[in-house]
N, C-alpha and C positions, 0 to 999 in steps of 0.2 A: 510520302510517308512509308515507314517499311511497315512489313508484317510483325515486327518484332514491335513498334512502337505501335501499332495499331493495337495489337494485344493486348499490351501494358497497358494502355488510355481505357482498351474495355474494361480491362480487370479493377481497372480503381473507380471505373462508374459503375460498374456491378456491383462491388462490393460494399459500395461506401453508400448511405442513403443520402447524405448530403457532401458533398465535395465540392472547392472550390479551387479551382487551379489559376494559380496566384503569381504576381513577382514578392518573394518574401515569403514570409511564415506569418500565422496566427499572432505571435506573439509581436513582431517587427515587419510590419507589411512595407514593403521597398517603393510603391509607389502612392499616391493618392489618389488613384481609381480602386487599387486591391486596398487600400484602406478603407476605404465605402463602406464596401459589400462586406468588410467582415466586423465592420463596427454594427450594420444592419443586424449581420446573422447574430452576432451579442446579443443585441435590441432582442433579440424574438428568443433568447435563452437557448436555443437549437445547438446541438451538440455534434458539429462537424469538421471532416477533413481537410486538410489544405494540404496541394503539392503545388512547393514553392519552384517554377519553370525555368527559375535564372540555374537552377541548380545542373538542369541537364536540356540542350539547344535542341534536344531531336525530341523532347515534350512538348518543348514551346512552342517548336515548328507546328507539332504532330497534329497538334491540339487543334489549330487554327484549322487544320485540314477538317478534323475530326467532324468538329461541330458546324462547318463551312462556314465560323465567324472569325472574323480578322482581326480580333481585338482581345487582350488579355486583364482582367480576370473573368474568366469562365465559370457559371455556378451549374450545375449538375441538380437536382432532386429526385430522388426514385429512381436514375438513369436516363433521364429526360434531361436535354438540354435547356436551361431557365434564360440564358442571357447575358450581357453585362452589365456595367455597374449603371448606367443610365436607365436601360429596364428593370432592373434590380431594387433602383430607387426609387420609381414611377411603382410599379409594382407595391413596393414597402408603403408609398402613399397611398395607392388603394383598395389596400386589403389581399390584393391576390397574394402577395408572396405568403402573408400568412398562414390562407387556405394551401397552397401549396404544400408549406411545410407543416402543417396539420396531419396531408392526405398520406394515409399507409400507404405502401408499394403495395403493389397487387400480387397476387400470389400465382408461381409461373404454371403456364398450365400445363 
């Protein structure tokens, strides 16, 4: 992964409190794993980002580097890497993800 993409993946986990890096959009998710995860985020009424990977090959790669997970959608909360749509959904069963996206970011020191 370069330093160019490296940056770019911090800058949209820093800035975004929730972000899910997806195949697809919000509106039209491309696969039925990144369907899941953003039918769940609906469920909990959470108001977040999606960058859709088919769009640019050097995220999609980057990403998997990033988060040393191999698998794509990727969800983000606070800057914290949460998982995929299997622990996403295991999660959504039992209460964590809600406490997750409950918990403010913490404030930088």
């Amino acid at each position: 992964m370069t330093a160019d993409v490296q940056k770019f993946i911090s800058h949209l986990v820093a800035n975004n409190r929730v972000i899910l890096f997806m195949k697809g959009n919000k509106m039209f998710p491309q696969c039925g794993f990144s369907a899941v995860v953003v039918d769940i985020l609906k469920k909990h009424s959470v108001p977040f980002e999606a960058f859709n990977v088919l769009t640019d090959g050097a995220v999609r790669e980057g990403i998997k580097t990033f988060s040393d997970w191999p698998t794509i959608p990727q969800l983000y909360i606070n800057g914290e890497f949460i998982g995929g749509c299997d622990i996403i959904r295991e999660m959504d069963a039992n209460g964590e993800l809600a406490e997750a996206l409950a918990k403010q970011p913490s404030a930088a020191s």
